[in-house]
Structure formats: structure tokens, C-alpha cells
ZAVO-446860 format. One record per atom (N, C-alpha, C, CB): residue in three letters; y, z, x. Coordinates in steps of 0.02 Angstrom, whole numbers, plus 50000, padded with zeros to 5 digits. Atoms other than C-alpha are relative to their C-alpha. Glycine has a CB too. Layout:
% ZAVO-446860
ALAYZX ...
This chain:
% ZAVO-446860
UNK499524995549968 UNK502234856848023 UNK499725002350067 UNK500155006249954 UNK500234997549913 UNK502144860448214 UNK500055006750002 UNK500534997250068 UNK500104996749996 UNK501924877248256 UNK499625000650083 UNK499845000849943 UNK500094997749940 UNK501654884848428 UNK499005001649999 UNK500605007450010 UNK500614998449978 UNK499884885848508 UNK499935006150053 UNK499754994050025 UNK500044992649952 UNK500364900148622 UNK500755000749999 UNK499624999550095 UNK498984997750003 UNK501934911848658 UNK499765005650057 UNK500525005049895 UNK499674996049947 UNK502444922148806 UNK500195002849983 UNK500344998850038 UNK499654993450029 UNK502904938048754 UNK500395006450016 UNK499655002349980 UNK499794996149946 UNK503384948748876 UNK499555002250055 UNK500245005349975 UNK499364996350012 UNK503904960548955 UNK500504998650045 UNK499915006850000 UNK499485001149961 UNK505524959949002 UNK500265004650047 UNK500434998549966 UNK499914999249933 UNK506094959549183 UNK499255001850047 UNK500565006050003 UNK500714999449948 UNK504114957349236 UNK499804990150016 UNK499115005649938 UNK500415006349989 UNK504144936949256 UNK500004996749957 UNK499415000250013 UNK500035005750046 UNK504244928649107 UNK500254994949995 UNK500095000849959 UNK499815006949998 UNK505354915349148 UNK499764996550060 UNK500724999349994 UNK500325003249965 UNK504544912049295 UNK499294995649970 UNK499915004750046 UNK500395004350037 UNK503084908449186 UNK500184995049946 UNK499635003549977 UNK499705006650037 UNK504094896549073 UNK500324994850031 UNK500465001549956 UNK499705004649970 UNK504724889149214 UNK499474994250028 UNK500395003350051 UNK500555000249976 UNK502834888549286 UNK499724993249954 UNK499645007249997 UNK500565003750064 UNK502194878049106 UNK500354995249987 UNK499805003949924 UNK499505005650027 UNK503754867649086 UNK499804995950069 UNK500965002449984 UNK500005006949922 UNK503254857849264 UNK499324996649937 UNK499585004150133 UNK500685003149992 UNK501484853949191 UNK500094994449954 UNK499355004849982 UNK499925004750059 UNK501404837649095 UNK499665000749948 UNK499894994150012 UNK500445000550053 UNK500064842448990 UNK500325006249937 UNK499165001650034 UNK499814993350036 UNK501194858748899 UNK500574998349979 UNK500035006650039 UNK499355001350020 UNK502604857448788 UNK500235010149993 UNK500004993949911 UNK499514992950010 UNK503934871948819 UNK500565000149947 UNK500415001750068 UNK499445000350030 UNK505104876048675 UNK500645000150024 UNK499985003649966 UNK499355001649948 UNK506694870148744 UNK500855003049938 UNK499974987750025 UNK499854997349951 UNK508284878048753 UNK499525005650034 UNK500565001749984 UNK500284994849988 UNK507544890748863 UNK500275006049972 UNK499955000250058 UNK499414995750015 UNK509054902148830 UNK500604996949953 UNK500315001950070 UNK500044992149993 UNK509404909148712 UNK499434998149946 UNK500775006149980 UNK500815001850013 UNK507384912648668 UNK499964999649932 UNK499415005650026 UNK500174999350073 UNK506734908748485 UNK500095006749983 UNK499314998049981 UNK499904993450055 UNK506404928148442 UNK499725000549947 UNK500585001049975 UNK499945001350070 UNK505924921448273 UNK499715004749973 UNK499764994249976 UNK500354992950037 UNK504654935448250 UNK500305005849999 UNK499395002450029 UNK499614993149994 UNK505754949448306 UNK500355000349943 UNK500505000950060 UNK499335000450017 UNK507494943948234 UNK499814999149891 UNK500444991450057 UNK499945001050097 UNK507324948048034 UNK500434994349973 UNK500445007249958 UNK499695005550012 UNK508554935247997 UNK499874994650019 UNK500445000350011 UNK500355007349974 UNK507664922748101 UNK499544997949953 UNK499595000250072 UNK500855000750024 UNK506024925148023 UNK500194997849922 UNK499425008850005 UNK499695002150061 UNK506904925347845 UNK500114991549973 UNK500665003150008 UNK499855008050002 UNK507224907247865 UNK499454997650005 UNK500444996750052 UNK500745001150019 UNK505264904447879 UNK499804994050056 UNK499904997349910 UNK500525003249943 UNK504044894447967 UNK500204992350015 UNK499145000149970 UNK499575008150020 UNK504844876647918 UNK500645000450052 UNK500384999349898 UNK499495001949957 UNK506244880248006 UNK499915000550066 UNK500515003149987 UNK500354997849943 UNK505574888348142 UNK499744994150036 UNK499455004649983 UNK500135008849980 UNK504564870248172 UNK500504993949998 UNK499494997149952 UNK499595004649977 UNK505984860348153 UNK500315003450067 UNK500524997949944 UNK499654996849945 UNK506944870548263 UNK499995000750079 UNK499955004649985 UNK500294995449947 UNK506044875848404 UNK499364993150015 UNK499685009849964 UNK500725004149995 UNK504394862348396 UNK499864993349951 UNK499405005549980 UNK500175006950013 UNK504744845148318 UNK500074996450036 UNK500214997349961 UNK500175007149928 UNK504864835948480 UNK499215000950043 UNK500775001150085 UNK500724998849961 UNK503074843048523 UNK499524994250000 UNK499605006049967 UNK500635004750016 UNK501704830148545 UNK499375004349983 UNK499804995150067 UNK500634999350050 UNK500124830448432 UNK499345002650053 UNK499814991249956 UNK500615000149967 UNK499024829848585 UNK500165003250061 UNK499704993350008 UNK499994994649934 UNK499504843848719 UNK500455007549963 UNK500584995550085 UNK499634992150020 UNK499864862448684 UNK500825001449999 UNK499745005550060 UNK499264999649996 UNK501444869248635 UNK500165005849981 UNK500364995549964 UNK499924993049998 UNK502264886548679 UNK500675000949996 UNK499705003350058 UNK499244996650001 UNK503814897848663 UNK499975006650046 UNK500255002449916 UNK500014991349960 UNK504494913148764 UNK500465004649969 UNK500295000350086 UNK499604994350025 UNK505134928548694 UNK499825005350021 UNK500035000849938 UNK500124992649977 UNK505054943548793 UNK499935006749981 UNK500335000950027 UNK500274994950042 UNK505344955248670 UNK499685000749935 UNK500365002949995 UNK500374998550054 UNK504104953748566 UNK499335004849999 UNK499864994049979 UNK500464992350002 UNK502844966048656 UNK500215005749971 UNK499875002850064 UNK499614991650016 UNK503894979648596 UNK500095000849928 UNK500865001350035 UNK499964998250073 UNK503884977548403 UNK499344997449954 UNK500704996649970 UNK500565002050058 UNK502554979048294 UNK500004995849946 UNK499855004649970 UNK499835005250040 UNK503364969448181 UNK499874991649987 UNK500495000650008 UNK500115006049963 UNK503294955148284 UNK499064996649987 UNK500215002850088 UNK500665001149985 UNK501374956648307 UNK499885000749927 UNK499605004950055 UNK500295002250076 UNK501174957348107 UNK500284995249984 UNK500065004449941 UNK499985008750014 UNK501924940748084 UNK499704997050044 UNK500684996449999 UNK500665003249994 UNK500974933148197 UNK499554999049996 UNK499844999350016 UNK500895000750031 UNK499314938948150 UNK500164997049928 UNK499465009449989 UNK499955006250050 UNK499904933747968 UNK500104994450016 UNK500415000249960 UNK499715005949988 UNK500714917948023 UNK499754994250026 UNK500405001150030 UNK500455005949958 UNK499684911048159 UNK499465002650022 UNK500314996850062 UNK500644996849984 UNK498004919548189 UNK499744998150055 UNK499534999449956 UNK500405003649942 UNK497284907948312 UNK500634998050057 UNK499534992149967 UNK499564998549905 UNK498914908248449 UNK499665004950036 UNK500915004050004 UNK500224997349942 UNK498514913748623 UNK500745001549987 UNK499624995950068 UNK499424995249981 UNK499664926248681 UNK500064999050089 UNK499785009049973 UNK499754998149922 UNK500264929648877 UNK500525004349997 UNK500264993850045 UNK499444997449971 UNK501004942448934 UNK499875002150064 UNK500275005049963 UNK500174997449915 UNK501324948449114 UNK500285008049996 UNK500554994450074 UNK499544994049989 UNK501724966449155 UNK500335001050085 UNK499515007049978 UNK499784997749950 UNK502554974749294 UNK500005005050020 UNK500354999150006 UNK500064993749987 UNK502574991249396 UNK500365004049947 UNK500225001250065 UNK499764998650011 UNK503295001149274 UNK500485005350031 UNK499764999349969 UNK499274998649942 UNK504565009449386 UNK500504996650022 UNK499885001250058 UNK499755004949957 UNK504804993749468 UNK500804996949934 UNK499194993050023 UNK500075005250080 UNK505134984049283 UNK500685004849985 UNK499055000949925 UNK499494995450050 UNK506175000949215 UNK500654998450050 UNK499775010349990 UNK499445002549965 UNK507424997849368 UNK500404994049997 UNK499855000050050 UNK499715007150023 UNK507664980849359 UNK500264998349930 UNK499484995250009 UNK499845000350099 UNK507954982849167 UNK500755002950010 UNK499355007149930 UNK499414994449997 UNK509304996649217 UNK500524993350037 UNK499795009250062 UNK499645005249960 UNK510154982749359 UNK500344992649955 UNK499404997550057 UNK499805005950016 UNK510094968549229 UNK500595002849948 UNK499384995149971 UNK499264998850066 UNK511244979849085 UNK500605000350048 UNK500005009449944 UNK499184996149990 UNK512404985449224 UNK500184994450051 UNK500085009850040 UNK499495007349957 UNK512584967049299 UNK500334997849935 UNK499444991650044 UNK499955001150042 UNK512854963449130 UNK500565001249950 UNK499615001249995 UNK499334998350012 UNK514314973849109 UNK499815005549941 UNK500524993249979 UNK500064997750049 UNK513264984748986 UNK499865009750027 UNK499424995149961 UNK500294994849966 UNK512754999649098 UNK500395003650031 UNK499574998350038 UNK499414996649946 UNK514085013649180 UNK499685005350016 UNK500785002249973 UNK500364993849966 UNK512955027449209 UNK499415000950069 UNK499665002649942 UNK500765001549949 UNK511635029149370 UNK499365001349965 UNK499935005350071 UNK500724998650043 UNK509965027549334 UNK499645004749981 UNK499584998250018 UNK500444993650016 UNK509315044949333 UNK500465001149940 UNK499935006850063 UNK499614998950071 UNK510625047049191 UNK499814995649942 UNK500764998850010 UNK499965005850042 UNK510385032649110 UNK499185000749965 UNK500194992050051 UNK500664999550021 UNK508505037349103 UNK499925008449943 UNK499494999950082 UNK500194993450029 UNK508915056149036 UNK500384998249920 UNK500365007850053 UNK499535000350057 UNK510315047948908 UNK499374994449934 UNK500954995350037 UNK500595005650043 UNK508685034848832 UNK500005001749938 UNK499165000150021 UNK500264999250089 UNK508065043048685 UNK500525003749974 UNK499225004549980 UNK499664998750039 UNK509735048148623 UNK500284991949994 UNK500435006150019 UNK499505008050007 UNK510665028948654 UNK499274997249944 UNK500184992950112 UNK500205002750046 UNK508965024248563 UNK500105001949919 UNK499474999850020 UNK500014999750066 UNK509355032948407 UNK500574997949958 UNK499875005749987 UNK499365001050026 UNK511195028448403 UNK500034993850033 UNK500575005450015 UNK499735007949972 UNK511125010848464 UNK500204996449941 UNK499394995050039 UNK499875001450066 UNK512195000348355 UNK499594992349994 UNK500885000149984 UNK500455006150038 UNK511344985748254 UNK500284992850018 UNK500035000649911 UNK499865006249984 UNK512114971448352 UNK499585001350069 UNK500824997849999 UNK500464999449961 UNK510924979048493 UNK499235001549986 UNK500235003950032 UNK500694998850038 UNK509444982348369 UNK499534997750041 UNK499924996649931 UNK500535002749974 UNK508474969348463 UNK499845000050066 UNK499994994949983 UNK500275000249930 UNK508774966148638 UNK500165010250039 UNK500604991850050 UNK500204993449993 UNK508884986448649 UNK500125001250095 UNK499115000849965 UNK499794999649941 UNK509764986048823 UNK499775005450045 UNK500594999949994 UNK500174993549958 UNK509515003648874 UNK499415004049985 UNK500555004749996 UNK500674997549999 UNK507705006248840 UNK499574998150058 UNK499684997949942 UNK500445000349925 UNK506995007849020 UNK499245002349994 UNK500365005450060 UNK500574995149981 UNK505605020349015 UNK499474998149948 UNK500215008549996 UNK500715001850051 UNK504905015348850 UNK499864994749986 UNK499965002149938 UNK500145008450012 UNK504784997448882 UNK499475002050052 UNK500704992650021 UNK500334997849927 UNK503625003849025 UNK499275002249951 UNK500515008150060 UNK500474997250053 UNK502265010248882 UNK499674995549981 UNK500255003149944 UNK500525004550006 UNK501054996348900 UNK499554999949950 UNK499695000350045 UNK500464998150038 UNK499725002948826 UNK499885002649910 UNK499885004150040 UNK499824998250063 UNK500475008548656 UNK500134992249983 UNK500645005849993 UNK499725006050038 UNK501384991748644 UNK499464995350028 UNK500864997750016 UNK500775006350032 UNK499774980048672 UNK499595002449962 UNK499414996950054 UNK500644996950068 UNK498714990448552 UNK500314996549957 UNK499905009449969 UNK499805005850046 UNK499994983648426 UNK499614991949984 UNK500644998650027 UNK500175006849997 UNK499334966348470 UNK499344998850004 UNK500294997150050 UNK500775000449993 UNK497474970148522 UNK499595003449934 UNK499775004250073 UNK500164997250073 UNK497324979148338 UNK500034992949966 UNK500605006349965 UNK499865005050055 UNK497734961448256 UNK499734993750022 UNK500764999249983 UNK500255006149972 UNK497244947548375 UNK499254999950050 UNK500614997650040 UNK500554999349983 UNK495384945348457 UNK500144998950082 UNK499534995449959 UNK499614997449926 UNK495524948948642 UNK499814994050067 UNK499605009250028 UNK499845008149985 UNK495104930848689 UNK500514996449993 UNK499684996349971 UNK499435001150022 UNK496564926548624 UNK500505003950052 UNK500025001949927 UNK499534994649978 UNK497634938448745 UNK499854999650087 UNK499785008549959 UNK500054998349956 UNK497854936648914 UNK500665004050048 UNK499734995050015 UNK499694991349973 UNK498604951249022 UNK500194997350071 UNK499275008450005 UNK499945000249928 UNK499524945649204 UNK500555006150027 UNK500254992250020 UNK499524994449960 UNK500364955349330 UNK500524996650035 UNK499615004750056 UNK499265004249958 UNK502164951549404 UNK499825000250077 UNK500925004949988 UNK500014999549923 UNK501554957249569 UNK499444993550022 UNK499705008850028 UNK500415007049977 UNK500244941849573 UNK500434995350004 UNK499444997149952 UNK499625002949962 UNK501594932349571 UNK500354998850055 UNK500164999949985 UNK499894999149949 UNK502144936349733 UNK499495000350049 UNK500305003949997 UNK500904999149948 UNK500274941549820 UNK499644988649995 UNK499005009449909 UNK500405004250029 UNK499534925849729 UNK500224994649943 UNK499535003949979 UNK499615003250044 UNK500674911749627 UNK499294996649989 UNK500754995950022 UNK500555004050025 UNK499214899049635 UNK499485001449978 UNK499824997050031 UNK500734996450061 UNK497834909449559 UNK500225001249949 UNK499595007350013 UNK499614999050078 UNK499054913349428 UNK499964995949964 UNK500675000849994 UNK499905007250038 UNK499464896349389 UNK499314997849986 UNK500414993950047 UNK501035003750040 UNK497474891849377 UNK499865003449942 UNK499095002350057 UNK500244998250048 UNK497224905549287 UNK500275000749916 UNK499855004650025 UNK499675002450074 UNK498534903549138 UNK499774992349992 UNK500955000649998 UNK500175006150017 UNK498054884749158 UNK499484999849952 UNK499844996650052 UNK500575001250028 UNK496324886949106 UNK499885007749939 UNK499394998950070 UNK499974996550049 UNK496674902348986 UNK500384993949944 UNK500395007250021 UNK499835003950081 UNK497824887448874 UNK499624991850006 UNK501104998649984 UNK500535008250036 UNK496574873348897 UNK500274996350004 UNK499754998249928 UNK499535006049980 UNK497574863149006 UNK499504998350076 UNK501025002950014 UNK500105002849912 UNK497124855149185 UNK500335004250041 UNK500344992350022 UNK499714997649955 UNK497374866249317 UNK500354998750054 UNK499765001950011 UNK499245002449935 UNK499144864049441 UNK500145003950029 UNK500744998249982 UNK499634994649992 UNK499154877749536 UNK500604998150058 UNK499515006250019 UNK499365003549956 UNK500244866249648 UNK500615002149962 UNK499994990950006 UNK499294999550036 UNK501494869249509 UNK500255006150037 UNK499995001149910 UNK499744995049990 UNK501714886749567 UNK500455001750083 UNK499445004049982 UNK499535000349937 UNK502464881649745 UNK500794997449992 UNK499644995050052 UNK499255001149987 UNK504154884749793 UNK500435000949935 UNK500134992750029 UNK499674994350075 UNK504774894049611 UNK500445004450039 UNK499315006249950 UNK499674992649956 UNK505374907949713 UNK500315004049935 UNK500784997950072 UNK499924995950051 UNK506214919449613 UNK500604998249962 UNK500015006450021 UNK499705001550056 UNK506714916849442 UNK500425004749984 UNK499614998749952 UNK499704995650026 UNK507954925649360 UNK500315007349992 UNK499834999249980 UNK500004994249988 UNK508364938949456 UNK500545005949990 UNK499864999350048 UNK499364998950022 UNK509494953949422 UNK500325002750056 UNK500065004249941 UNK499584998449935 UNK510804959449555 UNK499845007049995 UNK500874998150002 UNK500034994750005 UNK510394977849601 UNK500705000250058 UNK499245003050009 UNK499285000449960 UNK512114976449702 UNK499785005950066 UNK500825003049938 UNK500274995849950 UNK511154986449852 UNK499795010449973 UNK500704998850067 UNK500434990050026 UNK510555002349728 UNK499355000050002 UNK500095003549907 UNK500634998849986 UNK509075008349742 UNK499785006249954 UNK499925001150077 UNK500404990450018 UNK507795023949657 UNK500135002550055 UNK499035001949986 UNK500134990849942 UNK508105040249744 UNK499325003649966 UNK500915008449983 UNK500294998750004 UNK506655047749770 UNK499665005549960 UNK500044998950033 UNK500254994350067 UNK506625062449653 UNK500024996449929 UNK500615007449991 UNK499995003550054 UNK506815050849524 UNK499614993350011 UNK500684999249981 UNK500495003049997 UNK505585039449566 UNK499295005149999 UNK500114996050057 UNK500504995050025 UNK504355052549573 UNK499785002849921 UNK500205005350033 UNK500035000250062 UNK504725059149417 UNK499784994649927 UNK500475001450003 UNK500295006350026 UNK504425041149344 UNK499244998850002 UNK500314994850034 UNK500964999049989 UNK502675042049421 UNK499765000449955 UNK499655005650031 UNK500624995750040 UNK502215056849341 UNK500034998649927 UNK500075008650008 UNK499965001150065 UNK502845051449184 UNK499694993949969 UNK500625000249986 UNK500305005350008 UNK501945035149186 UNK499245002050014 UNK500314994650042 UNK500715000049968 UNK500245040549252 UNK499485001349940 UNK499945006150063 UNK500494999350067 UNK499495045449080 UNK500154992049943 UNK500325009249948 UNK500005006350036 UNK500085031248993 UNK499624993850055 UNK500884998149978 UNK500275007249951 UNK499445019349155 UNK499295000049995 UNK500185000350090 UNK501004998649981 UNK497785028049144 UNK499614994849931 UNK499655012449981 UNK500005003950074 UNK497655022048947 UNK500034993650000 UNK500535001549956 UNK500135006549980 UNK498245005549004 UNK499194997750031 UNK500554999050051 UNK500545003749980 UNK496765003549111 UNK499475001649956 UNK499825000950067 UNK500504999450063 UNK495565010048981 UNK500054995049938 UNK500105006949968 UNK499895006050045 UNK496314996648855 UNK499814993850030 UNK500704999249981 UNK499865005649963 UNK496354983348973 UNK499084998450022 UNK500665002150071 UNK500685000849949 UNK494434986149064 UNK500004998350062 UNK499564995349982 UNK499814997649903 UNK494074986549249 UNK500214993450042 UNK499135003450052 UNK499425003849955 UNK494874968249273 UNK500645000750012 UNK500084995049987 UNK499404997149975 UNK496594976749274 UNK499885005750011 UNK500534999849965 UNK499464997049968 UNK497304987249384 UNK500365003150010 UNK500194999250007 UNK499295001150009 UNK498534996849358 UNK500275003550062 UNK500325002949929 UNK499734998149951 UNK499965003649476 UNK499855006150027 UNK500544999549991 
């Protein structure tokens, strides 16, 4: 039974399909194909229900025997759930995930529900209405959890999940903004984190993946501020989890 050697995990609206777009050039990496719409299998209770068998047919019987083979699911930083079937399931997957400014990330999250047709409120609303839409969201949004901006931004809580279960070799941590400063150090350095030949040629001329229309809105500045301050204790934690090769915003 095939089974994935690494997975892309999130978070979403920091890059992740740029990096599936990044692994699907290389010849040496098999990407679970369709891209859209993503396995999930760990999230989606009903996916997972159907078990690991299917999962490998599904998703990873066209993989070859002799080059790595990955999936992307963005939200799977965000459920613990997720990260206890994989440590049961597959112990020895590499992980990737990339983050993003969280400000930057919570906006773009807000832009993609309300291109989406899911979003009617402005963002400073939309950020004060959060932790009530999270308690009453109905169960056909259980997963992709549309209007959770601020606490998809909580890095540091949601990789402990994952750095509690998996050995921290196993785990590598990028930033969306290297994609823009620095594509080809990126691409070396996920190359040689999955034990492939390094392309960082692959990473020319991607430009931007998947982007969401902010239809010319923008943060106002009292509400970007406020985001700051509300991120700056959780960012600090991030870098204390992380150690002094990240960064944070």
C-alpha cells in the first residue's frame, strides 16, 4: 500500500499551492493529483473512516516505488485531530508547512470568503463577529471554517500539536515572504529537506499562485494595529518554539 512520504499542511492563504505547484515541476516528486479539491483525509472524519487502503488507492496508486510522494492539505495545521492520525498512521512523514505574516495571511483569508461569495461584513467586523460565527458555524463548514481569520494566525499553539507527536527533523517550517525575497533558496531548501536533487530553477517564473481578489480593500490602520498587538505574544512563542532560525514578523 502506497502511502505518502511527506504532506504540505498549511496554512492557508500563506503559499501552499505555490509549493505544490513548486514539487509537481520536479521529476524526482510525485504530487497527489487532482490538486483541487485537496485529500483532507486526516481532517475530514468521513474521509479518514474509509481508512488507509483507500486513501492509497485514491490519492497514491500511480506513485512510483522509487521517488517520494506527497499531498497538500492546508488545513491540517489547525486540527489536532489531524496531527493524531498521522503520528498513529505514518510516524516517519516529513511535514512542510509555510507560514505567513499573520495580519497579512488573516486578510487574505477575509478577501478569499468574500470573493467567494461567503463574506458581507468588513474586516474589522468580520474579525469582532470570529469567535461567535466559530461557535455557530454550521457542519457543512466544520472543516474549511471560512471565517476563522485571527485564529488561523496562532502558529505557535497549532505546531505544538504537531511538534508534541512528530520529531522536529521531520518538520520543516517556511515563510510565504521567502517566496517573494528568495524563491530559489526555498526551492533548495525543501529540495534537500525531502531527499530529492535540488531545482531551484524550478522556482522561476511561478509568480503568484492562487491569489485572492482583495477588489482594491485594504487594513485601516486602527485595525491593523490592533492585529499587531494581538499577535505579538503569540509571535513571541512562535519564535521560542521555532529557535533563532525563524523569524518572526
Amino acid at each position: 500500500m502506497r502511502l505518502p512520504d511527506f504532506i504540505v499542511g498549511g496554512a492557508p492563504r500563506a503559499g501552499t499551492t505555490w509549493l505544490y505547484e513548486l514539487l509537481d515541476r520536479h521529476p524526482g516528486v510525485y504530487m497527489a493529483k487532482p490538486l483541487k479539491p485537496e485529500p483532507k483525509f486526516f481532517l475530514v472524519d468521513d474521509l479518514y473512516a474509509r481508512g488507509l487502503a483507500y486513501y492509497s488507492a485514491r490519492w497514491f496508486a500511480g506513485a512510483p516505488a522509487d521517488r517520494p510522494a506527497g499531498e497538500k492539505s492546508t488545513d491540517y495545521l489547525e486540527s489536532r485531530e489531524a496531527a493524531e492520525r498521522m503520528a498513529r498512521d505514518l510516524p516517519h512523514v516529513k511535514l512542510v508547512f509555510v507560514l505567513r505574516d499573520p495580519v497579512e495571511r488573516a486578510f487574505s483569508n477575509f478577501a478569499w470568503t468574500r470573493m467567494n461569495g461567503l463574506e458581507t461584513e468588513d474586516f474589522a467586523t468580520a474579525l469582532r463577529l470570529e469567535a461567535d460565527r466559530e461557535r455557530t458555524l454550521p457542519d457543512r463548514w466544520k472543516f474549511s471554517r471560512p471565517f476563522s481569520y485571527f485564529s488561523r494566525g496562532l502558529y505557535a499553539d497549532l505546531l505544538a500539536e504537531y511538534l508534541q507527536r512528530f520529531p522536529r527533523d521531520q518538520i520543516l517550517v517556511l515563510k510565504f515572504e521567502e517566496i517573494a525575497a528568495n524563491p530559489r533558496a526555498l526551492a533548495e531548501r525543501l529540495h534537500r529537506f525531502l531527499g530529492v536533487a535540488p531545482r531551484p530553477e524550478d522556482a522561476a517564473a511561478l509568480g503568484v499562485v492562487n491569489p485572492s481578489d482583495k477588489r482594491g480593500e485594504h487594513i485601516d490602520e486602527a485595525t491593523r494595529r490592533e492585529l499587531r498587538a494581538r499577535y505579538a505574544a503569540p509571535n513571541r512563542r512562535l519564535a521560542q518554539l521555532l529557535g533563532p532560525d525563524f523569524s518572526p514578523w
